[in-house]
ROVEX-824691 format. One line per 10 residues: number of its first residue (from 1); their letters; for each residue x, y, z of C-alpha. Coordinates in steps of 0.02 Angstrom, whole numbers. Layout:
REM residues N
NUM> a> X:Y:Z  ...;
This chain:
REM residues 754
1> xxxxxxxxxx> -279:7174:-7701  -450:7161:-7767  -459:6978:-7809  -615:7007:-7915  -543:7087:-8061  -536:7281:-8017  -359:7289:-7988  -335:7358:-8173  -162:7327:-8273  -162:7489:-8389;
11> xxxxxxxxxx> -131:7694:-8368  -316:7750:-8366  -319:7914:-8388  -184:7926:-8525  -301:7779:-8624  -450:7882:-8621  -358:8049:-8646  -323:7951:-8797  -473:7894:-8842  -543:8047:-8831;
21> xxxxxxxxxx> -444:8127:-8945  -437:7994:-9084  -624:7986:-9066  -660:7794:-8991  -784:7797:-8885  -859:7643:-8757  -939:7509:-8810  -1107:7544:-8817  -1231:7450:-8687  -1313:7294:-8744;
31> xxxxxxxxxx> -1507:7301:-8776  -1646:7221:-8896  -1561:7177:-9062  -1636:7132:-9215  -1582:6985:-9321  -1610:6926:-9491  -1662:6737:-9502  -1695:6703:-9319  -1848:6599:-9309  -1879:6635:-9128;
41> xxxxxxxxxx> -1836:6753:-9007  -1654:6721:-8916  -1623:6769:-8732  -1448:6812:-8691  -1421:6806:-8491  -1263:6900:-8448  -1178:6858:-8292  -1057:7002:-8175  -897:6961:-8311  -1007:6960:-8468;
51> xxxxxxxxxx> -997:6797:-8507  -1149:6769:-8596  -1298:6618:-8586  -1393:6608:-8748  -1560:6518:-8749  -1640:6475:-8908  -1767:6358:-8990  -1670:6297:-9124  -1489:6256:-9174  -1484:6377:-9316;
61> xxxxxxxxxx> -1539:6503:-9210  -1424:6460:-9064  -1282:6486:-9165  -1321:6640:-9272  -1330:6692:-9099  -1179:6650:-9051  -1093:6726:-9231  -1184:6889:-9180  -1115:6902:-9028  -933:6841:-9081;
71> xxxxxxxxxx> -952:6980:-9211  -974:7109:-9068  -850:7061:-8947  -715:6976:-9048  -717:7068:-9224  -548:7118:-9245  -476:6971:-9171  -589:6856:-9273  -518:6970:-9429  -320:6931:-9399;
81> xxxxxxxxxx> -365:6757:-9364  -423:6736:-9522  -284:6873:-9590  -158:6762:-9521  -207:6570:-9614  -240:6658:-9765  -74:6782:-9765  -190:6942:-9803  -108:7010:-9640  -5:7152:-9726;
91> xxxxxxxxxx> -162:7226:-9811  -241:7262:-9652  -63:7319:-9562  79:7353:-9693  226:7282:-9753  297:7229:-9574  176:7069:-9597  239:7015:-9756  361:6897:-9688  199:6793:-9623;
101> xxxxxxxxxx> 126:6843:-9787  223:6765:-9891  272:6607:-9775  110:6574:-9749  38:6578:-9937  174:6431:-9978  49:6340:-9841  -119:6367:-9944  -249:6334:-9828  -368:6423:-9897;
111> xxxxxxxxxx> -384:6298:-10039  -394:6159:-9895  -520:6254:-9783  -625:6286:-9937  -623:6104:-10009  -662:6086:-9813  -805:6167:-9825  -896:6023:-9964  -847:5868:-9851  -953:5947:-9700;
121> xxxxxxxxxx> -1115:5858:-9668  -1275:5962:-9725  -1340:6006:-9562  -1170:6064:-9502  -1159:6175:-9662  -1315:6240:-9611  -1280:6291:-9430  -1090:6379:-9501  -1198:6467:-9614  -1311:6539:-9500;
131> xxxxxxxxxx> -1161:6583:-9377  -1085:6670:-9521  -1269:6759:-9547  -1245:6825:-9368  -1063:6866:-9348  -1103:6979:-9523  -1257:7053:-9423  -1149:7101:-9291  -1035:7206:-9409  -1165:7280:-9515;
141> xxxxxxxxxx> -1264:7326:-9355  -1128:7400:-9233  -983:7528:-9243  -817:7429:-9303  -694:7390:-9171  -576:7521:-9116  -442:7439:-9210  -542:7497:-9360  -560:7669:-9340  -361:7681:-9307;
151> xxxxxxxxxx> -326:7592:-9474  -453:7680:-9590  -535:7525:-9617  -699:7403:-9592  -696:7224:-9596  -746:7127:-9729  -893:7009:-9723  -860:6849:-9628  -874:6671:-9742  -893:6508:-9699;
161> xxxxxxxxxx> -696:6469:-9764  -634:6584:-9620  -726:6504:-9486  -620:6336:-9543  -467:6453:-9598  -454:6479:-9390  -425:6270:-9355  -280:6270:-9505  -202:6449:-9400  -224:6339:-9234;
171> xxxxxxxxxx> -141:6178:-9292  -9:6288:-9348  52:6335:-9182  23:6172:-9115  134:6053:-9218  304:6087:-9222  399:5931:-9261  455:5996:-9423  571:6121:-9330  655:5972:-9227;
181> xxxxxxxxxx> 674:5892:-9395  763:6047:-9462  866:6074:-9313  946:5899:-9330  974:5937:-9524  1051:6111:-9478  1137:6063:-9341  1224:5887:-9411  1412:5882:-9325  1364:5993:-9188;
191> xxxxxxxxxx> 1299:5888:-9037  1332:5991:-8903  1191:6089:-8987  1088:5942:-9010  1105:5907:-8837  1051:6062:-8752  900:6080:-8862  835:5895:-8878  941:5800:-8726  810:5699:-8667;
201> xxxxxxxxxx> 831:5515:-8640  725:5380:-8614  557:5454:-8552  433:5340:-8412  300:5488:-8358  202:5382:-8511  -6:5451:-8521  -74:5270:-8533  53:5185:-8386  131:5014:-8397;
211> xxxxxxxxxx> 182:5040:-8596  363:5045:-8542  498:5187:-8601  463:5320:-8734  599:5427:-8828  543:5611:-8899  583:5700:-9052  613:5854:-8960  540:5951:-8807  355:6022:-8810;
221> xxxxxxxxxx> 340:6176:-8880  166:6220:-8806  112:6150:-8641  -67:6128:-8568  -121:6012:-8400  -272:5887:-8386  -321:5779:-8263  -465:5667:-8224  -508:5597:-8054  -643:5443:-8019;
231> xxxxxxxxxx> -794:5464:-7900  -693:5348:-7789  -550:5473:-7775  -671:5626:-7754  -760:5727:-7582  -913:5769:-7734  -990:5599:-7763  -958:5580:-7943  -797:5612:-8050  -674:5796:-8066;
241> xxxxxxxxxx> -598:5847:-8222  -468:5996:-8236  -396:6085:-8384  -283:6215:-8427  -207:6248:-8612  -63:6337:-8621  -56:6463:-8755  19:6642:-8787  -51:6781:-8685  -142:6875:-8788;
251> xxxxxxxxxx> -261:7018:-8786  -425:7005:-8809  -406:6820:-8749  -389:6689:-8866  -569:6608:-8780  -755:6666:-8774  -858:6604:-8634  -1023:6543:-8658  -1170:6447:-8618  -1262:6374:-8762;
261> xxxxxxxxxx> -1434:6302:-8749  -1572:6262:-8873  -1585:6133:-9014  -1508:6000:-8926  -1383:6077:-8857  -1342:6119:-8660  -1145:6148:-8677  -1036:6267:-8576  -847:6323:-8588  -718:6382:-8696;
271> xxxxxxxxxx> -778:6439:-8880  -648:6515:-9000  -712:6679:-9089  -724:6642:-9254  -805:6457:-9244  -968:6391:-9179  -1011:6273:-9025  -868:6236:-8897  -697:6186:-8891  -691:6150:-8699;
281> xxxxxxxxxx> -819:6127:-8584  -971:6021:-8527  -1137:5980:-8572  -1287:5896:-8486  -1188:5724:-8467  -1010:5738:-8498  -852:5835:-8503  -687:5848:-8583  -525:5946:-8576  -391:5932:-8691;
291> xxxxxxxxxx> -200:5958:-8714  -101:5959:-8858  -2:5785:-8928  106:5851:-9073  136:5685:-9158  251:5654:-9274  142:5696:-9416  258:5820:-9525  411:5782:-9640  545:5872:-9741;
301> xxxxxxxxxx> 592:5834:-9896  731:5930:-10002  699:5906:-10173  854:5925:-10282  789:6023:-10462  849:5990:-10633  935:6149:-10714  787:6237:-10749  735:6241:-10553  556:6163:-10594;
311> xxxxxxxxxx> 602:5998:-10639  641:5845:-10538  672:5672:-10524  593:5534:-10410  646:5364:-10443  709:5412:-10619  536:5472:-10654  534:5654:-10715  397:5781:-10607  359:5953:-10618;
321> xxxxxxxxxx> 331:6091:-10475  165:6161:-10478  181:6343:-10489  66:6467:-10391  49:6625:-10416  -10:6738:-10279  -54:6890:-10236  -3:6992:-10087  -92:7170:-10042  13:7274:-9950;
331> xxxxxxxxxx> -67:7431:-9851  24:7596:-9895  142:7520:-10037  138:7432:-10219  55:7251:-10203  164:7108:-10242  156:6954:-10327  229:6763:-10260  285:6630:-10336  233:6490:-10237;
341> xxxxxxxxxx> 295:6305:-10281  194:6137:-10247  283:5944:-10252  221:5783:-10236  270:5789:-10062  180:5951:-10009  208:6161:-10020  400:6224:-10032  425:6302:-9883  618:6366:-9920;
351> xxxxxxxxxx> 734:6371:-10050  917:6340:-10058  1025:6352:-10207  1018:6193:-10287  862:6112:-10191  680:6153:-10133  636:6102:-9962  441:6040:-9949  336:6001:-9811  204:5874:-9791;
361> xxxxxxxxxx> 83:5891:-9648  -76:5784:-9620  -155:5970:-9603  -152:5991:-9774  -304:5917:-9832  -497:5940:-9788  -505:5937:-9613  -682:5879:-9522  -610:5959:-9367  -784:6053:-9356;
371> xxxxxxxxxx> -886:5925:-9360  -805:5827:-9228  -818:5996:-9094  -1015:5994:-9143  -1022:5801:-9120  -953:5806:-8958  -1067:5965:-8887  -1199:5831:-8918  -1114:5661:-8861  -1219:5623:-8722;
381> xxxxxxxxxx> -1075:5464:-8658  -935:5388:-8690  -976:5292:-8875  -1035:5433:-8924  -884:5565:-8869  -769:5432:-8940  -877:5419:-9106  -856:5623:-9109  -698:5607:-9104  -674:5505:-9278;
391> xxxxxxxxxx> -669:5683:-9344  -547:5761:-9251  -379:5748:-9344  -274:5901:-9323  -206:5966:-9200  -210:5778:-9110  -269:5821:-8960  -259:5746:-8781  -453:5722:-8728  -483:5661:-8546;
401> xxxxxxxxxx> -663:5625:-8503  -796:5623:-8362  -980:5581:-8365  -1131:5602:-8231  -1113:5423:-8220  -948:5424:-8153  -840:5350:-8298  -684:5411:-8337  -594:5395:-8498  -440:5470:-8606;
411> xxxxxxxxxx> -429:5467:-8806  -304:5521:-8893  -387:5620:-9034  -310:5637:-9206  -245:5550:-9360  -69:5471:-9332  37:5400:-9468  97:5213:-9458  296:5244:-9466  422:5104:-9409;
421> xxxxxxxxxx> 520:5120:-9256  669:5177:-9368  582:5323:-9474  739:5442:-9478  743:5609:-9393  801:5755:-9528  752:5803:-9697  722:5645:-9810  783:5636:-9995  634:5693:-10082;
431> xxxxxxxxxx> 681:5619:-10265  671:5468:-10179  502:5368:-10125  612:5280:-9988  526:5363:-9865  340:5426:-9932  222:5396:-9812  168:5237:-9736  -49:5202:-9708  -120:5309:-9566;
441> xxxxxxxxxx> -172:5221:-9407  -366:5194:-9396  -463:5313:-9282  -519:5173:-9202  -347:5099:-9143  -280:5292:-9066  -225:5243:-8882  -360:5283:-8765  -403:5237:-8593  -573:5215:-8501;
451> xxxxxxxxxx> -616:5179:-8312  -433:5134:-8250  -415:5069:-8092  -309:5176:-8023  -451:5304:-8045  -345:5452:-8110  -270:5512:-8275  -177:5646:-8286  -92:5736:-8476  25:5859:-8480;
461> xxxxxxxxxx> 121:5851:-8667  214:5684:-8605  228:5543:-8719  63:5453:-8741  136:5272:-8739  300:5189:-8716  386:5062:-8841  293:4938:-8780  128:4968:-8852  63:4909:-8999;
471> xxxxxxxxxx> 42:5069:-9103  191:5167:-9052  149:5368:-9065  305:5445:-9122  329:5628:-9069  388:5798:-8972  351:5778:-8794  373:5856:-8642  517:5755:-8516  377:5735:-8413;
481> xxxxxxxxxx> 415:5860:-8264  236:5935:-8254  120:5759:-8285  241:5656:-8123  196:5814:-8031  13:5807:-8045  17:5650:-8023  109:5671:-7863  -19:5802:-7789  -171:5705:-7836;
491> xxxxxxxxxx> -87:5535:-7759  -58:5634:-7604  -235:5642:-7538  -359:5512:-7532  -513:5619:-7593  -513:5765:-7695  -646:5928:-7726  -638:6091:-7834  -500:6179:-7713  -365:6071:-7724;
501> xxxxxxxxxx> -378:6053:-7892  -368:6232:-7915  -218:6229:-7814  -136:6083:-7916  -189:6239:-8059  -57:6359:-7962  70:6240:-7886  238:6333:-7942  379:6191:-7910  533:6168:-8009;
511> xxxxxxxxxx> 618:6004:-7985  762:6052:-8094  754:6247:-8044  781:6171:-7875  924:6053:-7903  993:6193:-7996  1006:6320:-7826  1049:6170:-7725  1213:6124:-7834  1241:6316:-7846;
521> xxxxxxxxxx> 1231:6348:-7663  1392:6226:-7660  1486:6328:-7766  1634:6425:-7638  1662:6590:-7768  1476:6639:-7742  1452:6814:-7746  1397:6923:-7605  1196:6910:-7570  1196:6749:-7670;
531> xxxxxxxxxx> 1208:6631:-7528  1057:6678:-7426  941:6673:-7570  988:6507:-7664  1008:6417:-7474  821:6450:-7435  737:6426:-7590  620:6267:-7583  597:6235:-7761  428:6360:-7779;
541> xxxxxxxxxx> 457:6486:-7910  377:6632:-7853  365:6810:-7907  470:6862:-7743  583:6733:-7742  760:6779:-7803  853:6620:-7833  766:6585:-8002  825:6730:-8039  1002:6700:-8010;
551> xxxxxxxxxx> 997:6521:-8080  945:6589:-8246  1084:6700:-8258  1199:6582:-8223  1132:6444:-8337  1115:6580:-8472  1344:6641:-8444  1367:6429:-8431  1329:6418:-8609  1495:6406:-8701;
561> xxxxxxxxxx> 1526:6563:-8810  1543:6465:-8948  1364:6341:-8953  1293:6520:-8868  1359:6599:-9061  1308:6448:-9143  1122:6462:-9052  1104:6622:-9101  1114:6562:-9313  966:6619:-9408;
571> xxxxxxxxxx> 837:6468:-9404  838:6485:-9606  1008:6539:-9662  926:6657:-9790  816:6734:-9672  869:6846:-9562  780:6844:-9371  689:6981:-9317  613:7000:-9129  530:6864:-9062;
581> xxxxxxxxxx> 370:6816:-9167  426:6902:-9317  390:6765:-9425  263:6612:-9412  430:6520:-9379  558:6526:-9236  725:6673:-9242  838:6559:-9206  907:6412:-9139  861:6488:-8964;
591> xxxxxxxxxx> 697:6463:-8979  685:6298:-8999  775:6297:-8809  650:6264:-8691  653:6142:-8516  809:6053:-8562  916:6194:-8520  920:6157:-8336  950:5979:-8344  1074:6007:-8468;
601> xxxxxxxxxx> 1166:6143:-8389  1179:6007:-8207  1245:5843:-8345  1381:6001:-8429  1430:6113:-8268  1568:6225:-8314  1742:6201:-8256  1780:6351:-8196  1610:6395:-8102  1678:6565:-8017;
611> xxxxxxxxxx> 1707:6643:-8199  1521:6617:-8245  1451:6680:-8076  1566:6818:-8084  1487:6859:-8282  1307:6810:-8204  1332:6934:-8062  1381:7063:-8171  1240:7040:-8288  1111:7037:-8150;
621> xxxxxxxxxx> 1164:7202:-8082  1179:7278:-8291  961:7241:-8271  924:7252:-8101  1029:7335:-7984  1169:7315:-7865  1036:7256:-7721  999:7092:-7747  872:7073:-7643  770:7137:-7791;
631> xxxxxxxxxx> 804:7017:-7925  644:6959:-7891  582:6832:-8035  454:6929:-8045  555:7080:-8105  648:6979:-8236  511:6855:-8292  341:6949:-8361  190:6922:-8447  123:7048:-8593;
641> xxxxxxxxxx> -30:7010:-8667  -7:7040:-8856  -108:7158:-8954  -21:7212:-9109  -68:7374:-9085  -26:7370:-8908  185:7340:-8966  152:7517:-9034  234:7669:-8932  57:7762:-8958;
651> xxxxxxxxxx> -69:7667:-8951  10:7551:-8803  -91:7667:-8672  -253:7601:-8764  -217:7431:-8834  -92:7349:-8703  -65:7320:-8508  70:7344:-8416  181:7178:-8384  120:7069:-8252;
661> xxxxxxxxxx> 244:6977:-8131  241:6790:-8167  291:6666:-8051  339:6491:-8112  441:6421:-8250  450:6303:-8389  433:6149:-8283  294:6205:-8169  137:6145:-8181  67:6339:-8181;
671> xxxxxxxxxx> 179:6343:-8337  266:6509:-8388  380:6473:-8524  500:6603:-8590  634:6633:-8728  799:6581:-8669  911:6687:-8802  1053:6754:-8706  1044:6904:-8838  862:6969:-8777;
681> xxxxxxxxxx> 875:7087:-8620  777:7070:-8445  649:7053:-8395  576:6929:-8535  428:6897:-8601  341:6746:-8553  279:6652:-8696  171:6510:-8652  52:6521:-8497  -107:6448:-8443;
691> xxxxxxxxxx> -261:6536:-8551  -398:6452:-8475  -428:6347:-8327  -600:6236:-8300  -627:6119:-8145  -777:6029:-8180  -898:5947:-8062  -975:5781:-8151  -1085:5738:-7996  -1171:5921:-8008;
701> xxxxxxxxxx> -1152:6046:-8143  -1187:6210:-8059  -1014:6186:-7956  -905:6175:-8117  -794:6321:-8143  -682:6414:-8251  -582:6563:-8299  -501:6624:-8429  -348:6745:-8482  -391:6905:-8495;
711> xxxxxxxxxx> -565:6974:-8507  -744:6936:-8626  -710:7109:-8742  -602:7139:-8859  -662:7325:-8854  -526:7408:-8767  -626:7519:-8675  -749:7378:-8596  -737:7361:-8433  -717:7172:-8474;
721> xxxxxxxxxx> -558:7196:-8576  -466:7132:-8460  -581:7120:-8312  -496:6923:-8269  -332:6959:-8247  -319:6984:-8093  -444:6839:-8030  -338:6734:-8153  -169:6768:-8080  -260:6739:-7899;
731> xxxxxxxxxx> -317:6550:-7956  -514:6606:-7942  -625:6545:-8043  -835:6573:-8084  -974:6491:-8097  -1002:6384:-8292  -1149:6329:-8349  -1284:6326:-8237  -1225:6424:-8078  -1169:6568:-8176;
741> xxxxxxxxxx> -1288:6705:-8079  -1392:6805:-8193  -1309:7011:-8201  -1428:7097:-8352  -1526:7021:-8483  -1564:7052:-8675  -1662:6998:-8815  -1623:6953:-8993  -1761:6972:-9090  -1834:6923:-9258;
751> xxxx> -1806:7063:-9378  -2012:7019:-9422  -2052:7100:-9253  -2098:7263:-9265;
């Protein structure tokens, strides 16, 4: 294999066959553009992967240089990002988005990302404009994305709201306690349920150590890895920082990587199409990375309504629902209007007969979250990163931290509610102020860490403190698995450099996939070519390996037919589940089933083990053939990088890749999370996976590194489409930041030039 990105994923000839005949062409080459507004000429160095390095003189002119070149990578994406918060998706698609529609008007942030927009400092205002001002250059000045030409259509002009529409669509997928709240309303009298979806107990893998036991409100939904190493536990002379967010596979990839200079600013890493400066990175003094907390910062209510359905009662005080009216374009049929329905408590987000269920979220309200990513580009230490930070309130956010100096530090970053120890779990009685909302905690009094003397820290979705701190941080964590494994690998070795962190990156073992083959291996009625496979597995869940395979099918026939039914329930009772990711919700109970299914299936082994291997063995051969020496994981256990247009049978050639085999699991650090439901055939989809991975070097910046998942374009004819997949899947990483090497160059020029 080519481990520098020509081993291609896709049917060539077929896409460009395509192409051809549809009339999309490449992308054309970059040269001398001409922008309104810029004061000064801006040079954009390209290096081999097209990651770009924009030098300016001025902040406004930085970033309507980095808007112009979102615009001409990233336009479509940038569109359904936008689409998406706002639920405008089914006028650019059709009616097969109108159950995010219509979901995701109840949520309104568009009114919250526009009163957003009047809380953001002046100069801030003025550097979004001028990104908008170049993203709308970009789209004025080029062809429209492929996507375009396929749907008949041209983006509309970007605004300032969407650029702050994208955080609200981001702190979506990232806070999820609302569904673990449902689940335990849903799912009252049924604990065997309860169990195999939330069976954690008392959790020690605690972020700040020494704050005794913690207790979760659920498993993580989304996993990402930090970790931050001291100068004293280093081969590099000054501090090593690692990060990798785990996010949906997507294509183009959810990140843009770029080099910003001018104005102030010398930043490099991760930038999100669709939003100025940079989400992950490093500038001339520090750097961060950052994994997701999911507090417990969400609530049901279900509001019981007087007989006329609009009226209700809190405290024997009589309110009204606000009623919303909205409009929903639909491509290709009749629009359609919503009725949308506002309480004291927050939107209605589902209706039963005699009630209204609301949700409150600290998301819905003005959020700086902007602000605080153009602070920190600029925090020059750790005050000042910590002063940035004041801003950041959703999605709470992990942050570990590095400096040239060699400090270390870790803040947890986001607004967190004061709620006693006994704040029930469930949908509250919302004509009752029982249980409104206690104060928020002060930004100022968030857990955070700085120079430890252990000289590590390491994140990974695990509770951030135990019940013995003084501001307890109520939540849905991970068990722990992947944060005592780092920890483990870094503890291992005295000093540490950029390789075996990257290896830390890739490191592939199960602890519970393992004690799952060793307690199978036991079992007498194993079927033939069973043995051999589960008896030498060590624990690392490879593509080739075969015994995660076969534990998988057994833990999925171990489920009793009845809580395997049960699972299977709609996750709404009036809404019935489509495919996976049908609606900005999960199917069903299923996918709420994530790394508690191997521990639970060793605490509830089934009695009659030779019945389930017998169904397992039959299954496996249904998918994958009577030799088992090919029920490789990789073979049942794939990653698709989604492009809407990519799920369709004709344009797959163009849009899509073919499936790549993914080793690892749910409980690996190189985490590859996938659906569980017994009802979904192999191979599955992996759903969560690592979409970028940094190592940076505090002691000198040209040796930081990063890559990300799956290539700079989102043209789907660029050769950087999807360029770093296969260095991705390898571990490799490039230069960021000042060692990128230097590939072509252009100019963006004042449109006064002539």
């Amino acid at each position: 294999m080519d481990p520098t990105g020509s081993a291609r994923l896709g049917g060539y000839r077929l896409a460009s066959l395509l192409a051809s005949a549809i009339g999309i062409g490449r992308p054309p080459r970059p040269g001398a553009s001409r922008l309104e507004g810029l004061e000064a000429a801006v040079t954009v160095e390209l290096d081999a992967r097209a990651m770009p390095h924009l030098v300016a003189g001025s902040a406004r002119d930085l970033f309507r240089a980095q808007g112009f070149m979102h615009g001409q990578d990233r336009g479509f994406q940038m569109d359904l990002a936008r689409r998406f918060a706002a639920g405008s998706l089914a006028e650019l698609v059709g009616e097969a988005a109108l159950p995010y529609d219509r979901f995701l008007r109840q949520m309104d942030f568009r009114r919250h990302a526009t009163a957003a927009l009047a809380i953001l400092p002046e100069q801030h205002r003025s550097w979004l404009a001028a990104y908008v001002e170049g993203v709308n250059q970009a789209w004025q000045t080029a062809p429209p994305a492929p996507e375009y030409r396929l749907l008949r259509q041209r983006p509309k002009p970007w605004r300032e709201v969407d650029t702050l529409l994208v955080s609200y669509q981001l702190a979506w997928t990232l806070n999820t306690v609302w569904q673990t709240k449902w689940a335990v309303d849903q799912l009252t009298g049924q604990p065997e349920a309860l169990a195999l979806l939330f069976g954690q107990g008392p959790l020690r893998e605690t972020i700040l150590p020494g704050t005794g036991p913690a207790r979760s409100l659920g498993s993580a939904g989304v996993g990402s890895n930090n970790w931050v190493v001291s100068a004293q536990r280093t081969k590099t002379g000054g501090p090593l920082l690692a990060n990798d967010p785990h996010l949906a596979p997507q294509l183009p990839s959810i990140w843009y990587q770029m080099w910003l200079e001018g104005g102030g600013f010398s930043v490099a890493g991760a930038t999100l199409a669709g939003a100025p400066g940079v989400i992950i990175g490093q500038n001339q003094s520090i750097g961060w990375g950052l994994t997701n907390v999911n507090p417990d910062v969400q609530d049901l209510y279900r509001i019981q309504t007087e007989a006329d359905g609009e009226s209700y009662l809190v405290d024997g005080a009589v309110h009204r629902l606000g009623r919303r009216q909205e409009h929903l374009a639909v491509r290709g049929r009749p629009d359609e209007t919503l009725t949308c329905w506002d309480s004291i408590w927050g939107p209605v987000i589902y209706e039963e007969p005699a009630a209204k269920v609301a949700l409150a979220w600290t998301a819905l309200q003005p959020l700086p979250v902007l602000s605080a990513v153009l602070k920190l580009n600029l925090a020059q230490d750790w005050t000042a990163c910590q002063t940035a930070l004041e801003d950041w309130w959703v999605p709470a956010q992990n942050l570990v931290y590095a400096d040239r100096w060699g400090h270390i530090g870790y803040v947890l970053a986001g607004q967190l509610l004061a709620k006693p120890a006994d704040w029930p779990v469930g949908v509250l009685d919302g004509n009752s102020r029982r249980h409104a909302w206690p104060g928020r905690v002060p930004m100022a009094e968030t857990p955070r860490l700085f120079d430890p003397p252990s000289g590590l820290i390491v994140t990974a979705n695990n509770p951030v403190v135990g019940a013995d701190h003084p501001v307890p941080v109520p939540g849905s964590f991970s068990a722990g698995g992947r944060a005592r494994r780092i920890r483990q690998l870094l503890e291992a070795s005295d000093r540490h450099d950029a390789e075996s962190f990257g290896r830390i990156q890739m490191d592939v073992l199960s602890e519970p996939m393992l004690a799952v083959s060793r307690r199978l291996a036991e079992e007498e009625a194993l079927p033939a070519g069973w043995h051999d496979a589960l008896i030498n597995f060590d624990g690392m869940v490879r593509a080739e390996a075969v015994a995660p395979t076969l534990c998988h099918l057994f833990a999925q026939h171990a489920v009793p037919e009845p809580l395997g039914q049960l699972l299977s329930r709609p996750f709404f009772p009036a809404v019935e589940p489509g495919p996976p990711d049908t609606h900005p919700f999960p199917e069903r109970w299923w996918s709420l089933a994530g790394e508690e299914m191997l521990p639970w299936l060793l605490a509830h082994w089934p009695a009659d083990p030779g019945r389930v291997l017998q169904a397992a063995d039959q299954d496996g051969r249904r998918w994958f053939g009577a030799d088992h020496s090919s029920w490789r994981w990789g073979e049942a256990h794939q990653a698709v990088a989604f492009h809407p247009l990519g799920e369709v049978a004709l344009t797959r050639p163009l849009f899509g890749r073919r499936a790549l085999a993914m080793p690892g699991d749910e409980a690996t650090v190189l985490q590859a999370a996938f659906s569980l439901d017994a009802s979904l055939p192999w191979p599955r989809r992996v759903l969560v996976m690592p979409s970028y991975r940094q190592v940076l070097d505090l002691a000198e910046r040209s040796r930081s590194t990063a890559v990300h998942l799956t290539g700079q374009s989102g043209h789907c004819r660029s050769a950087h489409y999807d360029d770093l997949f296969a260095p991705w899947r390898e571990g490799i990483r490039f230069p960021l930041g000042p060692g990128m090497a230097v590939a072509s160059r252009l100019t963006l020029l004042p449109a006064a030039e002539r």
